[in-house]
C-alpha positions, -999 to +999 in steps of 0.1 A: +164-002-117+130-005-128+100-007-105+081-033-106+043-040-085+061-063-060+084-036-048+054-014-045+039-039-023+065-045+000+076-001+001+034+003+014+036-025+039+068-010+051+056+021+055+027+011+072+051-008+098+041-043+090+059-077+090+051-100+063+039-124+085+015-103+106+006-088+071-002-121+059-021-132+088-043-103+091-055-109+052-060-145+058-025-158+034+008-169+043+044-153+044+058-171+021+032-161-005+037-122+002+073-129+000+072-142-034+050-111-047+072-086-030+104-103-047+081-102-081+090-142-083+051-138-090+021-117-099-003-106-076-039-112-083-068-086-086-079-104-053-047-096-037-044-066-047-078-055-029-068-071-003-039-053+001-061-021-007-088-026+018-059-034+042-039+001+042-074+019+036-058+031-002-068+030-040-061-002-053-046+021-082-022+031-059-001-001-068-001+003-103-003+043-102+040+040-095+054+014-117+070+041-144+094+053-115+129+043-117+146+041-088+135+030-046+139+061-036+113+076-056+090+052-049+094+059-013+091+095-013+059+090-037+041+068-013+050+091+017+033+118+001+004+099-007+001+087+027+005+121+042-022+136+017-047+111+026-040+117+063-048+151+060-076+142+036-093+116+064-085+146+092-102+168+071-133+147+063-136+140+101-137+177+113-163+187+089-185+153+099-179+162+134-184+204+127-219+193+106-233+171+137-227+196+159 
């Protein structure tokens, strides 16, 4: 099984916890149109892409940086490793932001 960029879509929402619908609502589309791109029944645009980007606070390259993996599960542990290392990143940044003001 190929991965394709809808499946990454749909494995980052997941892991963020999100429904498609409040997913939808919070970036101002509908359901049915995130159900389409996670199914890959269509494309997302650059725009969506961003949106999905600014969204989960990630790279827009992470959605493209996956799509030579070739199973799910791959693609799952991938993006909970990412997660975790920008977690730890952002924890990081803050205690030396909060170490220089003091």
């Amino acid at each position: 099984m190929k991965i394709l960029i809808g499946d990454i879509l749909r494995c980052v929402r997941k892991s963020y916890g999100e429904t498609q619908e409040s997913f939808a609502h919070e970036i101002g589309t509908t359901q049915s149109l995130i159900s389409k791109l996670e199914r890959n029944e269509i494309s997302p645009s650059i725009e969506i892409l961003d949106k999905y980007a600014e969204h989960f606070d990630v790279p827009a390259e992470t959605f493209l940086a996956f799509r030579n993996l070739d199973s799910e599960k791959s693609l799952l542990q991938k993006i909970r490793v990412a997660l975790f290392k920008k977690i730890v990143y952002d924890e990081e940044k803050e205690q030396k932001e909060t170490t220089a003001e003091s």
